[in-house]
N, C-alpha and C positions, 0 to 999 in steps of 0.2 A: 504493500500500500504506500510505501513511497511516494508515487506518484500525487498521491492526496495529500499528504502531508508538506510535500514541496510547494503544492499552490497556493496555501495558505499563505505562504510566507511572500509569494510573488503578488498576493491580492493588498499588501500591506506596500507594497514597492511602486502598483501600479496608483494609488492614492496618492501618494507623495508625488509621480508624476502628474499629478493634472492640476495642484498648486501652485503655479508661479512663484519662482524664487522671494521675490520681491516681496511677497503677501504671506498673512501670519499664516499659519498649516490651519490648512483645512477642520482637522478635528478638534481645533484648538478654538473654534469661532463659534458663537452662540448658534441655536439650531436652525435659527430663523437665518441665516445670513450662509450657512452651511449651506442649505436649500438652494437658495437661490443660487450661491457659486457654482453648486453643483448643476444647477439647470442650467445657469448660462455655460456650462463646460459642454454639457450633451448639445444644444443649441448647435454649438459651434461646433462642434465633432459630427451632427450631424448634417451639417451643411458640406463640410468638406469631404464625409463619403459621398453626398449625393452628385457634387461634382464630380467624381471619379467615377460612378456609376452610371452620368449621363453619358460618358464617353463607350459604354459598352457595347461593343460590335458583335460577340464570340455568342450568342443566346440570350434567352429574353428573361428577367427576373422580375417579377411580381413581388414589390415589399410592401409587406401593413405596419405600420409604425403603432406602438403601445398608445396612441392617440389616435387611433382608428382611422388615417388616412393611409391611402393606398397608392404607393407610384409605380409607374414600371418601365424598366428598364431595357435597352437592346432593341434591335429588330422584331417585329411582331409574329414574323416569319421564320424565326428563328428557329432549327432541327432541337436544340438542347433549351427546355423550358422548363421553370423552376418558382414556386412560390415561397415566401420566408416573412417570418412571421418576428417583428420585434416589441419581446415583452418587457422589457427594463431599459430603459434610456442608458446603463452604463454599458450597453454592448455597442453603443456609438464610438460613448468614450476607449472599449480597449483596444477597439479597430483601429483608430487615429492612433493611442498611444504604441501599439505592440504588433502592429499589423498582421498577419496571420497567426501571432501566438494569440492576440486578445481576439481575434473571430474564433479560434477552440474553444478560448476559456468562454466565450459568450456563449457557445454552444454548450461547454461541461455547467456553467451556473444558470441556464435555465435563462440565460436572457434574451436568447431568441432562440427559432424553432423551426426546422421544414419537414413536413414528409418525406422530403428525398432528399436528403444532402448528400448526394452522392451527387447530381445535377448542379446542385450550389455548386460546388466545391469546383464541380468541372468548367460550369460558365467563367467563373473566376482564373481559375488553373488558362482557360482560352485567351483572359483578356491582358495576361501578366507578361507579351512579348516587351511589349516598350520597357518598362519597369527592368527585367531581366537585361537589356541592354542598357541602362544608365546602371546599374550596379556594375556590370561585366566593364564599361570602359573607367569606372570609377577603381577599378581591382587592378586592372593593367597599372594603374602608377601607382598604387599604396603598395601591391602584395610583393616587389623585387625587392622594397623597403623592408618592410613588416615579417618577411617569413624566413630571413634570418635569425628575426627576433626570437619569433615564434620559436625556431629547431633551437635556439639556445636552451629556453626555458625546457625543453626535454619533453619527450611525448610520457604517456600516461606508463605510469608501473603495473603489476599484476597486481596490488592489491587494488589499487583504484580501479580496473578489471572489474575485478570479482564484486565489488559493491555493485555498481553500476549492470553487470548480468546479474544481480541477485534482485535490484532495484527492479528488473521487470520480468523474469523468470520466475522467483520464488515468491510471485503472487497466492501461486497453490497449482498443484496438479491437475486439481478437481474443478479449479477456475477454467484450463487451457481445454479440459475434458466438455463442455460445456458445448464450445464448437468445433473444435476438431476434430478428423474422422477416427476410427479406430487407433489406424497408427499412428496418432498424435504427432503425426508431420506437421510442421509451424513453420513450412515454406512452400513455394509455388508447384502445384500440382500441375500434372501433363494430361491434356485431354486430347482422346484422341474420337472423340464424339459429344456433342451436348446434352446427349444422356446419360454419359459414361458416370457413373457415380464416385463420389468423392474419393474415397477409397482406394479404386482401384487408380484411380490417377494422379493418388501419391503414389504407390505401388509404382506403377508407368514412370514416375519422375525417376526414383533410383534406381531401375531398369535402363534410363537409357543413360546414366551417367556410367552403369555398371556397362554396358557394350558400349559406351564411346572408350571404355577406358582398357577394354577386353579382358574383363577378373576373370580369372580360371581358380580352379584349385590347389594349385602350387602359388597362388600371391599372398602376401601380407600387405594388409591393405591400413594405413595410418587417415585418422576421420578427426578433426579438427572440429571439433565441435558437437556431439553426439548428439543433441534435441534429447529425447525420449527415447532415443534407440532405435528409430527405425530404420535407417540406414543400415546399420550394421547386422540386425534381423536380417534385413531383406538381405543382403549381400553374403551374410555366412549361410541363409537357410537355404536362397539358390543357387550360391557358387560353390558351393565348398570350400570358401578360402579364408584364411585365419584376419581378423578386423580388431585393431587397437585402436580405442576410440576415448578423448578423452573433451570432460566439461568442467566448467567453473563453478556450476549452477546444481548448488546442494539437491534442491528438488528433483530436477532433472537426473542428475545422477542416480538418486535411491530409487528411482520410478525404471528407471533403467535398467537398473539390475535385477529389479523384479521380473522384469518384461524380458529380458535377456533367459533368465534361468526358467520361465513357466514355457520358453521356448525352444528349452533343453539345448539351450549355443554355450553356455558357460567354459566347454573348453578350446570355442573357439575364437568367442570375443573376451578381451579384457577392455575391461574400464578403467579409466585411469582419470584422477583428479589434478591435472596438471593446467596449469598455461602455457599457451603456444609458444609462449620465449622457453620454457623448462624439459618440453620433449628431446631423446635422445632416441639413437636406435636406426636403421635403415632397411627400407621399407620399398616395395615394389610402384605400387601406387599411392599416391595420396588423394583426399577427397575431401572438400570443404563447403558444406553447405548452409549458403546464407549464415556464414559467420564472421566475413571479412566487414561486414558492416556494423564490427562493434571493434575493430581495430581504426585506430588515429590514423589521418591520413599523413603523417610525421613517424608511423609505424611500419608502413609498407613496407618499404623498401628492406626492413627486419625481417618483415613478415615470410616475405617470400625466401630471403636468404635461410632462413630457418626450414622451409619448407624444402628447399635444393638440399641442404643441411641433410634432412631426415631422406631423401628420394637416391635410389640409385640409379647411376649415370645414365641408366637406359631406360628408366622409371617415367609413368604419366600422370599427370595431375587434373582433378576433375572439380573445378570451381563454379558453385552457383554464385552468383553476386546481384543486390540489388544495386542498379546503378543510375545516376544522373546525369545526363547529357554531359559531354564533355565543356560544351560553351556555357555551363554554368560551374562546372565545378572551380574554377579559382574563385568566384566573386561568393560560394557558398561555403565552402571548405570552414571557414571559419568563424561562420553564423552562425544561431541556434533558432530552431523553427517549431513549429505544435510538438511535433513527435521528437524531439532532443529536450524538449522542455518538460513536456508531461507525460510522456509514455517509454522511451527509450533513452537514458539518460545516459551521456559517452559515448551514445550514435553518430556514426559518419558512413553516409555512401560515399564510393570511390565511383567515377569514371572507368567506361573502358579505357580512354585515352592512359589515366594515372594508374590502371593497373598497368599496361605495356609499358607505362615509362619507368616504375619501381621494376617490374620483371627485367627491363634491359640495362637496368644502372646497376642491379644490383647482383644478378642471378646470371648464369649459362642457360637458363631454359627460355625454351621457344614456344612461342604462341602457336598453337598447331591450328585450332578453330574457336570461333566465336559462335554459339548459338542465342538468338531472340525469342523467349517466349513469352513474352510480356503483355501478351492477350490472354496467356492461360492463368496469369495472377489476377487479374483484371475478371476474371470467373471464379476463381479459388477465392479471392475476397469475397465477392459476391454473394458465395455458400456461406463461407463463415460468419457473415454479417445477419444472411436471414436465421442461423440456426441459433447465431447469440441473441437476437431477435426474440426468436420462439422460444429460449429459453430465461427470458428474465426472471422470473419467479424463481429458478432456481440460484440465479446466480444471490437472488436476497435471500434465498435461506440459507445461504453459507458466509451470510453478514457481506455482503456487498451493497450498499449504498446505491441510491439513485443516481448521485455526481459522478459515482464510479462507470456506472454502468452506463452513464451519456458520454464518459469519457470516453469509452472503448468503442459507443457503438460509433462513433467520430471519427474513433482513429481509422476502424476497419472501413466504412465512409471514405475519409479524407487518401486513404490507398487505394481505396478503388478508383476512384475519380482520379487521382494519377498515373494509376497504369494505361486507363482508358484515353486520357490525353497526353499520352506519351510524356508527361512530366519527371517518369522514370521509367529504369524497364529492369526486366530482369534476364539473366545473360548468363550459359552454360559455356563457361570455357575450359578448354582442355590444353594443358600445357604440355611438354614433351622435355626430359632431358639430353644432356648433348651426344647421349651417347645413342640415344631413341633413332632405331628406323624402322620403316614400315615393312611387314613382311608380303610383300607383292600386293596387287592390287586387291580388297576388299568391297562388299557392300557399301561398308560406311564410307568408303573413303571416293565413291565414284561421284 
């Protein structure tokens, strides 16, 4: 519950911001005078989204303001249409102050409301090209400055790590069970149908990183990051081949070992409670799913030499990653947005571009292929949003809160709407070491 307990403290940061230096603090002025400062603060926070909002091209948005008038927004014509509903004038003020972080928080405290925020999120996510270009040329002159600064100050150690996977991992098992399919995969499913059920297209997902990466039964296979275990299930119950798979994320792990031995692999998989700096040993393949997006992007270029480190010369590596356009990663890299603030704390996507440039500054291994599946996340959200949906009752019987549960249904929202406007994507790559060659022509490789 971190998460909850961090906002609190931002809700007290975002008050002091809408005081005027100049003028006594806010909570310090009679209540009559309070009122007003406060209304003339939303007045004027509301005037200045609505100019941002006349300029929308990307979908048409319907807003009811807590005073019962109605504007709307965009082309009327528009393919992506969306109504929002504002119940507290202070969700004016956290838009102005905190820009996408105070539109979550308006969303997590209930100050405004859509049926579909997955539509919001996207009209929005459409109209953000300009905005992304005055940051992107504003980064070109600060960051050749600033990120030396930055690598002095040293990237994160494994203990700040483990807080931070613990800050959103060790929510509960029984939270992540909620919507996840059986095999408690907590990354992008592979579909290879729109009926295909959830299940089988996490299944599908470690299948094809297991044949892009060709596991037999003479490999040892090193898993950087274990989730729940299903990786390593899948890959020792149908390859026959030995899987050492290690997490940071106490919960994770003991649910792991459960799941490992009730599926009789114990002398095939070991679990290891290690961080990715502490691994030793060399290993045929490696395999890291959707875990590099909790590594610093001042960590990479570690990241992978560690990974060459543990792979023998002839060894192939099989990486999910969720990623950012490369023409935003400088000007983002060092921002913090909804999901690093309130859901994933020490979160950073990398670029394809910045994983090839850590891979070639730092490592002998070669990028062998890039795969895009970032339409089939854009559906795996989708699932997981209706089932946490359908299952709110439960989530309050296991003491989950209302703000908790608008937080989540938000985040899983706010990802969909990105995958679907290509805001990110998610990306299977498969590296090769220098000593990798291919044994004549295959399927895959035609």
């Amino acid at each position: 519950m971190t998460t909850i307990t961090r906002s609190s403290r931002d809700d007290a940061a975002t008050i002091a911001v809408e005081a005027p230096a100049a003028s006594p603090p806010l909570l310090s002025l009679p209540e009559t005078q309070r009122s007003r400062r406060s209304l003339a603060t939303s007045n004027v926070s509301r005037r200045i989204v609505n100019r941002l909002l006349e300029r929308l091209h990307g979908g048409h948005l319907r807003v009811t303001d807590v005073d019962g008038g109605t504007s709307a927004y965009g082309p009327a014509d528009a393919a992506l249409r969306a109504d929002l509903v504002v119940r507290d004038s202070r969700a004016w003020r956290a838009i102005v102050a905190e820009g996408s972080i105070g539109f979550g928080r308006g969303f997590i405290e209930g100050w405004w409301h859509s049926d579909d925020p997955v539509t919001v999120v996207r009209i929005l996510i459409a109209n953000m090209h300009a905005l992304d270009d005055i940051q992107r040329r504003v980064t070109r002159l600060t960051n050749p400055v600033l990120d030396p600064i930055r690598r002095r100050r040293g990237p994160r150690d494994s203990h700040r790590n483990r807080e931070d996977i613990s800050a959103h991992y060790d929510i509960g098992n029984e939270f992540f069970s909620l919507f996840l399919d059986e095999t408690l995969s907590y990354s992008s499913a592979v579909f290879s149908s729109a009926d295909m059920s959830l299940r089988d297209a996490s299944l599908a997902k470690y299948d094809r990183l297991l044949d892009k990466l060709d596991v037999g039964s003479t490999d040892h296979v090193l898993e950087i990051g274990t989730g729940w275990g299903g990786f390593a299930i899948r890959a020792a119950g149908t390859r026959a081949c030995e899987v050492t798979t290690t997490t940071i994320s106490a919960e994770q792990r003991s649910e792991a070992v459960d799941r490992v031995a009730a599926a009789e692999l114990d002398r095939q998989v070991t679990l290891l409670d290690s961080d990715w700096r502490d691994l030793e040993g060399t290993y045929d393949k490696v395999v890291s799913i959707e875990m590099i997006e909790a590594v610093d992007w001042r960590d990479y270029q570690d990241y992978f030499a560690t990974i060459e480190r543990c792979l023998k010369p002839d060894g192939m590596v099989g990486i999910q990653a969720i990623c950012m356009p490369d023409r935003r990663f400088e000007a983002k890299k060092n921002k913090e947005d909804f999901i690093r603030r309130f859901v994933f704390p020490g979160g950073m996507l990398p670029s394809i571009g910045a994983i090839s440039d850590a891979v070639g500054r730092a490592t002998h291994l070669q990028v062998l292929d890039v795969e895009d599946l970032s339409i089939h996340y854009a559906e795996t959200l989708r699932r997981w949003r209706v089932e946490f949906d359908e299952s709110i009752d439960d989530a309050h019987r296991l003491g989950l809160d209302d703000r908790f549960c608008r937080l989540w249904r938000f985040y899983l929202a706010y990802c969909e709407a990105a995958f679907l406007e290509r805001h990110c994507t998610v990306n299977q790559f498969v590296l090769v070491g220098p000593d990798w060659r291919p044994d004549g022509i295959s399927p895959r490789q035609i």
